[in-house]
C-alpha positions in Angstrom: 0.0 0.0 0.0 2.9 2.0 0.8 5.4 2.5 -1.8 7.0 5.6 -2.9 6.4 4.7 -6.8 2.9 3.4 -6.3 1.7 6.3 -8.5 3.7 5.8 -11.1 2.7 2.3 -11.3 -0.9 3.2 -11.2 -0.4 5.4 -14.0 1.5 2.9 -16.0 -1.1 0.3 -15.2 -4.2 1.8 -16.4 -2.5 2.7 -19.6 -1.7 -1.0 -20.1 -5.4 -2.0 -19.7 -7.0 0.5 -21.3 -6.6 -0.1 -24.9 -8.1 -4.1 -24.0 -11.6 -2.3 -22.0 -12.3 1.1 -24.0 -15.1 -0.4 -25.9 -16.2 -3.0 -23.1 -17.4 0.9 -21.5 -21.3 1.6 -21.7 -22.8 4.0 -23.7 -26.9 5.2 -23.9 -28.6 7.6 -22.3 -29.9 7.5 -18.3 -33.0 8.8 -17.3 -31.6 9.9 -14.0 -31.8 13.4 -13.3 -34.3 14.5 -16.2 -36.4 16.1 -13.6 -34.2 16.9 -10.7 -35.4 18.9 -7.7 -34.6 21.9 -6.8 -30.9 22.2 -6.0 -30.4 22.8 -2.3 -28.8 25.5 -0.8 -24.6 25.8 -0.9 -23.5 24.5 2.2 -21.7 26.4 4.7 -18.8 24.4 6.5 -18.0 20.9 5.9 -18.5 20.8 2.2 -17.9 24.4 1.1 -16.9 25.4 -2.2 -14.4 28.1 -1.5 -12.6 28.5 -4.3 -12.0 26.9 -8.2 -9.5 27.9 -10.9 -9.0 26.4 -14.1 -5.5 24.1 -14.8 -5.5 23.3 -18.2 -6.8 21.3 -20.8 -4.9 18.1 -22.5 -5.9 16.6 -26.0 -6.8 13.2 -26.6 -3.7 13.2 -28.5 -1.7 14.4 -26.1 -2.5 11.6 -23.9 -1.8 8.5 -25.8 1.9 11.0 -26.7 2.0 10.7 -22.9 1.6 6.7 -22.5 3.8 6.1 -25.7 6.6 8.2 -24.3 6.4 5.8 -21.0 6.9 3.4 -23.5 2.9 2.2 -23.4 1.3 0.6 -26.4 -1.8 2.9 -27.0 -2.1 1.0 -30.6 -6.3 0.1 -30.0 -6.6 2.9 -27.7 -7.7 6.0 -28.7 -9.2 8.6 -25.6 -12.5 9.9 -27.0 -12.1 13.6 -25.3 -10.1 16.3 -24.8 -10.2 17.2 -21.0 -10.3 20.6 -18.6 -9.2 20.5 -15.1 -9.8 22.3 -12.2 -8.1 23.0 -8.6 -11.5 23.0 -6.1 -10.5 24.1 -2.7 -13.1 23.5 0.3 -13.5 23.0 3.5 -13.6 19.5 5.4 -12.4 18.1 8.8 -8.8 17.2 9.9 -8.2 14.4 12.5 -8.9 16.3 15.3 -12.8 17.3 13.9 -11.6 21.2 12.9 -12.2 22.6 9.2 -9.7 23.0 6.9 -9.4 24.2 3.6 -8.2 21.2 1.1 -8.4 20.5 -2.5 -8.9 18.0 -5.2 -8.9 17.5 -8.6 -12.2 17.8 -11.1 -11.3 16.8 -14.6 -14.2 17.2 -17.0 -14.5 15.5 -20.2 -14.8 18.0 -23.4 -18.3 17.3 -24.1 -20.8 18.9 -26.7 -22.5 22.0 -24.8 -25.3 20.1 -22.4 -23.9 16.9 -23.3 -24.4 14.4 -19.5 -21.5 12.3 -18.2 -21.5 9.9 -15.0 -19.3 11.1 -12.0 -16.1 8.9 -11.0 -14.8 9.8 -7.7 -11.0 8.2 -7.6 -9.5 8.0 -4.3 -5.5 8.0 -5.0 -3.1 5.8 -3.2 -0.4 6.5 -0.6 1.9 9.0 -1.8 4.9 10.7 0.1 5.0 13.9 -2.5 3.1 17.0 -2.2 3.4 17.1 -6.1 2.0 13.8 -7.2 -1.4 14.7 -5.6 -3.9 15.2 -7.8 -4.5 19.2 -8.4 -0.8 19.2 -8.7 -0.6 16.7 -10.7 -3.3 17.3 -13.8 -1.0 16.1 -16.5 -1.8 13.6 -19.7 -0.7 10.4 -17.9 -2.7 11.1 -14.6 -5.6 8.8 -13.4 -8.0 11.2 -13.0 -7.2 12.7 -16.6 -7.3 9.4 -18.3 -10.6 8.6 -17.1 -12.0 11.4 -17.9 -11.0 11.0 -21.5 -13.4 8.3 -21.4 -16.3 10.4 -20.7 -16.5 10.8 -17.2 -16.1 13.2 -14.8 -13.7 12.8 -12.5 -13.5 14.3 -8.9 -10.0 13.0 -7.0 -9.8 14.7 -3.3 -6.4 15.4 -2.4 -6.9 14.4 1.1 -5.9 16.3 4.1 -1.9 16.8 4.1 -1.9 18.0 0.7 -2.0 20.9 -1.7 -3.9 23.3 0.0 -4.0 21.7 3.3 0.3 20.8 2.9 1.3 21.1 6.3 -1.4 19.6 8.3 -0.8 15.8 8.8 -2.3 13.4 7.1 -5.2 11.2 8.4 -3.4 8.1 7.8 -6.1 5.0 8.5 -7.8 7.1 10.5 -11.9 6.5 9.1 -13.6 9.8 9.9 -11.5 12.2 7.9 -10.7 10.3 5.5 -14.1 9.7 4.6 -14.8 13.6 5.1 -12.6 14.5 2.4 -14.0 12.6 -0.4 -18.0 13.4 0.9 -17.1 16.8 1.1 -15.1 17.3 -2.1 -18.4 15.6 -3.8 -20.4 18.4 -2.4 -17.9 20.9 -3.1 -17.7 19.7 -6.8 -21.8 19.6 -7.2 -21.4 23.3 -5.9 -18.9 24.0 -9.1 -21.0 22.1 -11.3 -24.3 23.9 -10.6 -22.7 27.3 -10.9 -20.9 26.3 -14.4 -22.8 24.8 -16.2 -21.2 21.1 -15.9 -24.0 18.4 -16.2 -23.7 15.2 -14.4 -26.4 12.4 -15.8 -27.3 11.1 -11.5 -24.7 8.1 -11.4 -21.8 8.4 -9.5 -19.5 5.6 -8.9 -16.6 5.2 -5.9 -12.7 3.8 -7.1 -9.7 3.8 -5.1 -6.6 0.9 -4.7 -4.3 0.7 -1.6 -5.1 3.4 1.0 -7.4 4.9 -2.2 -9.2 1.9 -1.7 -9.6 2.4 1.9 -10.6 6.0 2.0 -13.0 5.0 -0.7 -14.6 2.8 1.9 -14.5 4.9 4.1 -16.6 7.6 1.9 -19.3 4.5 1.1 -19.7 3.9 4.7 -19.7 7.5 5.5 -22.4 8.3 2.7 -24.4 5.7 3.8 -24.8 6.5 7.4 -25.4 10.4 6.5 -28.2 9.3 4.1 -26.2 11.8 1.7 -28.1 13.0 -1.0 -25.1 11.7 -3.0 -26.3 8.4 -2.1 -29.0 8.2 -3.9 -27.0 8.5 -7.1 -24.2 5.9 -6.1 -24.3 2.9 -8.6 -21.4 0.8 -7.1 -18.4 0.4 -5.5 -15.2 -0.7 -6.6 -12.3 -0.4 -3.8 -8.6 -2.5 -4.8 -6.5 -4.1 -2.2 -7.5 -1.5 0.8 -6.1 -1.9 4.3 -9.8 -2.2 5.4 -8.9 -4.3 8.6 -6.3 -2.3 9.8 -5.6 -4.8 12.7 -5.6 -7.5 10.4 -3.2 -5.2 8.1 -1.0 -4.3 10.6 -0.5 -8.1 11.9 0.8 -8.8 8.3 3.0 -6.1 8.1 4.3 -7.7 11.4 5.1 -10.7 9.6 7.5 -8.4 7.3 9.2 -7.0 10.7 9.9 -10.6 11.4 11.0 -11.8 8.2 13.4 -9.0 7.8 14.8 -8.8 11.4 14.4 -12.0 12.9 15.6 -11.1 16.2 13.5 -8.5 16.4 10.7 -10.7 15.4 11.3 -13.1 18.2 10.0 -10.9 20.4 6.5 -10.1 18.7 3.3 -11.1 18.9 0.2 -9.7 18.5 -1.9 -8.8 21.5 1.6 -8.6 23.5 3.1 -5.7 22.0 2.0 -4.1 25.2 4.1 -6.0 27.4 6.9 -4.8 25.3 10.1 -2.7 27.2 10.5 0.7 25.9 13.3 0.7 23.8 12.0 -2.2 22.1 8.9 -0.9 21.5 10.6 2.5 20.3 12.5 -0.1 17.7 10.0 -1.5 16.4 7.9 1.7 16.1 10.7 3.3 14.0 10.9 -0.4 11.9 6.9 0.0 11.1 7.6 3.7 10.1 10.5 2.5 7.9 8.1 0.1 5.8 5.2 2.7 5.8 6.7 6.3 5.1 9.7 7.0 3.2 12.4 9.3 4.9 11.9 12.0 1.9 8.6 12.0 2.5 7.7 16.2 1.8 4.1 15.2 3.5 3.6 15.3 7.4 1.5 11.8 8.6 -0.8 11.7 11.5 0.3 7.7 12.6 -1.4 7.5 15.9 -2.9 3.7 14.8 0.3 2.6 15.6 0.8 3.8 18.8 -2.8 2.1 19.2 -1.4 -1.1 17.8 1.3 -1.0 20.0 -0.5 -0.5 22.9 -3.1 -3.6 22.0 -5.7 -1.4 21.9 -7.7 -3.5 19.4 -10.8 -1.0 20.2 -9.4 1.9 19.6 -8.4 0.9 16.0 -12.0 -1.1 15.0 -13.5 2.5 16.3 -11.5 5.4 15.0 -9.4 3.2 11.9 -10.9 0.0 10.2 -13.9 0.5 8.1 -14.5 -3.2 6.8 -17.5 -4.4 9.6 -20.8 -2.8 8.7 -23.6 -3.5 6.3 -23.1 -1.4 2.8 -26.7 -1.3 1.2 -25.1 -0.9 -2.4 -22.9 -2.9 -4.7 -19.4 -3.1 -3.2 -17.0 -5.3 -5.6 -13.8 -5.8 -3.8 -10.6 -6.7 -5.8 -7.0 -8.3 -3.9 -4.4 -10.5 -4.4 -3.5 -13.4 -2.9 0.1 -12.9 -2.8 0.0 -9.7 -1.7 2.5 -8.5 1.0 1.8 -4.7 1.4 -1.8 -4.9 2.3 -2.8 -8.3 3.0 -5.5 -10.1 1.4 -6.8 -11.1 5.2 -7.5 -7.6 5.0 -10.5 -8.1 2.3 -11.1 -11.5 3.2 -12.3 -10.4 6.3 -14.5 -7.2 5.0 -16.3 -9.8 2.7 -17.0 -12.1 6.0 -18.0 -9.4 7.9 -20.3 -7.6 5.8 -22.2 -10.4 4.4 -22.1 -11.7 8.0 -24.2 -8.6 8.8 -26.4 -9.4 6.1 -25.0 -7.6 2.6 -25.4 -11.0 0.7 -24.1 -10.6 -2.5 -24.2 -7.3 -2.6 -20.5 -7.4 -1.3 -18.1 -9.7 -3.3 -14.1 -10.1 -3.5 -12.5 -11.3 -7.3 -9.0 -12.6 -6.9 -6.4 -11.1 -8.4 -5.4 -13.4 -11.2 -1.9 -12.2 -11.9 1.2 -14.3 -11.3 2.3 -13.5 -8.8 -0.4 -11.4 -7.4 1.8 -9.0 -5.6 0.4 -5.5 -4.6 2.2 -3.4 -7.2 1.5 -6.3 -9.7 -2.1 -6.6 -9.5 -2.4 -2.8 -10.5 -3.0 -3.8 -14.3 -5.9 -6.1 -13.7 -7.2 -4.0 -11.4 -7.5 -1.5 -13.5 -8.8 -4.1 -16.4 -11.5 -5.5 -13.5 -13.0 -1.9 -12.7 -13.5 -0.9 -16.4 -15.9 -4.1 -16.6 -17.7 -3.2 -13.3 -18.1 0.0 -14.6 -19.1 -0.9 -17.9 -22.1 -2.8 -16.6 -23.6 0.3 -15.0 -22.0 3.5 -16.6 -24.0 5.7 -19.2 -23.7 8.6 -21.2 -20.0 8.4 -21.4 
């Protein structure tokens, strides 16, 4: 979940699946939203557009120049739209439950004038640069960008720690604020839309892999519990090899402290990290940092779960960090690999158990990752390949 390249890969992945699922995407028109109410009033706090400015806008053609100069095949692959971005800045809630201004990403396909497009909101995965994150980062070869050359538009949250909110640390598994920054950069982004003439069609769809993954579950469950009025447009769910179970996550990562410093390791187990003497437990919590946050890091992290974890306070973490136990009421189609290391697959494994064990059914369900071996970086591609399908089934007017 936790390496510094993870974006690049991401970026490189989707460009090597995209050429095989372009067509596979939907197409029609949706009846959804023909007659919508009223808008309601722009919100004031939580959720409150504060400020927009335009980025740029990248041709189709620019694009596939981006993935061939990575070296990407884009022979078969052609985007079907130029694309606009925009930096949104809002407000939302930092760890502690105090505003603050952050931003996101809305890229917007380059549609005929009243032309509708489904809404995408991708959750990006752990990065240690201010200048990967997505309103920095609105060039031909980014997610959000790519996607939206297939007819969507595409909201990506910063998160808190980032852009405009660089400085304050980053809610790092922690489930409340990281579900506030997607929920409130949707409302943030309906404000922008409203007032510029941007027409959504009334689907919206969640996406995220790694700690995107997990923030995107986070949003779901955080949605559903408001009764949002962006729930009523959510179509599905497609999270990738989130840290969901952050107990069970961080007794795999455990499993790396061992195999890497065995003497070390002999002195671990879970549920008597407690017992621990201080300058152990000072080693170890430098050891977990070490695998989680790279030293050049330019982004400050908020990584009180660990001191949880090493205090066995399994409450604490299933109340203010895991988001996998509860009972989603839409389509949630979870995606892992077997073989992964980073994040492991206990960690999805057990969201599909609990959820359907709270009645979700088949509702919830968990696709293996079918790449040899089905390592976290290396399951990126089909990923990628698996939520074009899911998204295919459901998406119109793209």
């Amino acid at each position: 979940m936790y390496n510094r390249f993870f974006a690049r890969w991401w970026r490189l992945g989707l460009a090597l699946v995209l050429a095989a699922s372009i067509a596979a995407c939907g197409s029609g028109s949706g009846s959804d939203g023909d007659n919508p109410p009223a808008p309601p009033a722009d919100p004031v706090g939580a959720g409150e557009l504060k400020s927009f400015a335009p980025l740029n806008t990248v041709s189709a053609a620019e694009i596939v120049q981006a993935l061939d100069s990575a070296n990407v095949s884009s022979e078969g692959f052609r985007p079907v739209y130029s694309v606009t971005s925009y930096r949104l800045e809002y407000l939302t809630t930092d760890a502690n439950g105090q505003l603050v201004r952050a931003s996101g990403l809305v890229s917007v396909p380059d549609k005929a004038a009243g032309a509708k497009s489904p809404v995408l909101s991708y959750q990006h995965g752990t990065i240690f640069q201010d200048a990967e994150a997505p309103s920095n980062h609105a060039v031909a070869s980014e997610v959000a960008v790519v996607m939206a050359s297939l007819g969507y538009i595409v909201v990506a949250p910063d998160y808190v720690g980032y852009g405009a909110s660089l400085g304050t640390p980053h809610p790092y598994l922690l489930a409340a604020p990281s579900g506030a920054a997607v929920v409130d950069f949707l409302t943030a982004a309906k404000t922008w839309r409203r007032g510029n003439g941007v027409t959504d069609n009334g689907q919206l769809f969640l996406t995220g892999y790694s700690e995107g993954g997990y923030t995107t579950m986070a949003a779901h469950r955080a949605l559903q519990a408001s009764n949002s009025s962006d729930l009523q447009q959510l179509r599905m769910v497609v999270p990738g090899a989130g840290p969901y179970d952050v107990q069970a996550t961080l007794d795999g990562l455990l499993d790396l402290v061992r195999d890497e410093q065995p003497v070390l390791g002999a002195l671990l187990s879970p549920g008597l990290l407690r017992y621990l003497g201080s300058s152990v437990r000072d080693e170890l919590r430098r050891v977990l940092l070490r695998f989680l946050i790279p030293g050049d890091a330019d982004v400050t992290f908020d990584t009180g779960f660990i001191d949880d974890y090493l205090a066995d306070d399994v409450q604490a973490i299933a109340r203010l960090s895991s988001v996998h136990d509860w009972k989603p009421e839409l389509p949630v189609r979870l995606f892992h690999g077997r073989d992964d290391r980073s994040v492991p697959y206990a960690s999805s494994l057990s969201a599909l158990q609990a959820m359907q064990a709270r009645g979700a059914g088949d509702r919830v369900s968990l696709t293996d990752c079918p790449a040899v071996p089905s390592s976290h970086i290396g399951c990126v591609p089909s990923f990628l390949a698996f939520l074009l399908a899911r998204l295919s089934e459901e998406a119109q007017d793209l």
